[in-house]
C-alpha positions in Angstrom: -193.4 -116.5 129.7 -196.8 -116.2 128.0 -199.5 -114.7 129.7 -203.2 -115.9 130.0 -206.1 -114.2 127.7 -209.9 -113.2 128.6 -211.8 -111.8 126.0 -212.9 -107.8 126.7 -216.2 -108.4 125.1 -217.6 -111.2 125.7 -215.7 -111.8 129.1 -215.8 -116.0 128.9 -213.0 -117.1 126.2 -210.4 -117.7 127.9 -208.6 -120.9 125.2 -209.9 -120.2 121.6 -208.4 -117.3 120.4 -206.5 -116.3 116.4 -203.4 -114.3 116.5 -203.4 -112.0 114.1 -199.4 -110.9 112.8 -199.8 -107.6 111.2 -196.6 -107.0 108.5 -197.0 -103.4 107.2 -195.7 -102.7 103.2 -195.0 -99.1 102.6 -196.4 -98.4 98.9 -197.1 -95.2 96.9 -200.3 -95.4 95.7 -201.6 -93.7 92.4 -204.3 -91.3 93.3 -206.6 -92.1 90.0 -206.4 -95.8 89.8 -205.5 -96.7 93.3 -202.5 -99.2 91.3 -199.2 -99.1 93.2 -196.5 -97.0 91.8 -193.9 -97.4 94.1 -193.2 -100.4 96.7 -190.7 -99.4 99.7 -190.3 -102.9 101.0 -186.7 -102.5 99.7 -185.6 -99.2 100.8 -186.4 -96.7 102.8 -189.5 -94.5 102.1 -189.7 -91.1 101.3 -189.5 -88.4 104.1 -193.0 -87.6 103.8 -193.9 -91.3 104.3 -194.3 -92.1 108.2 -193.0 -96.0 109.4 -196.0 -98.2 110.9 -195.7 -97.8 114.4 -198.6 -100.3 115.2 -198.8 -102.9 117.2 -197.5 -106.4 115.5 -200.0 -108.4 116.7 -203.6 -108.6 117.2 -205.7 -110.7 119.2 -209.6 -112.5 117.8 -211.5 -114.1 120.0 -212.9 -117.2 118.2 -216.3 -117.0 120.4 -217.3 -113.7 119.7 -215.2 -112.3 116.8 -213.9 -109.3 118.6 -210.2 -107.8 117.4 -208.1 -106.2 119.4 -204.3 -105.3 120.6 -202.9 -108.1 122.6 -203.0 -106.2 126.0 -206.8 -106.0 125.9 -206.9 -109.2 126.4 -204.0 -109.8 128.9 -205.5 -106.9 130.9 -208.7 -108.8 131.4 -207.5 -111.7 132.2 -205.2 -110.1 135.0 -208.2 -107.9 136.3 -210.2 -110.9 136.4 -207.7 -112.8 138.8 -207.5 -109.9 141.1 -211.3 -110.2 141.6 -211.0 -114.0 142.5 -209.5 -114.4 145.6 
């Protein structure tokens, strides 16, 4: 079940929001030109090259612009209904 948003920042928003699905693309980049040299979407990157461990999906609140992970905003929303009684 999906749980109810509140926007950290501005505190009001809680139904207009963008979800924002973050797909990472390990790449080797040239160090002159900035050009990829070497795409790992394939295979498996080099042992030097770390995964994305981030989270997949971010959260904008379409009143105020602010971006951040989804349990920001969940965490709000669940302190503010602990202060309503």
């Amino acid at each position: 079940m999906p749980d109810p948003y509140l926007c950290p920042n501005c505190k009001t928003n809680k139904t207009r929001f963008n979800l924002i699905e973050q797909v990472a693309t390990p790449v080797r980049l040239d160090p002159n030109t900035g050009s990829i040299v070497e795409n790992f979407a394939d295979r498996s990157p080099d042992p030097f090259h770390l995964p994305y461990r981030g989270p997949e999906l971010k959260v904008q609140c379409a009143v105020c612009g602010v971006i951040d992970d989804e349990i920001a905003f969940i965490k709000r929303a669940q302190s503010m209904a602990k202060q309503i009684p």
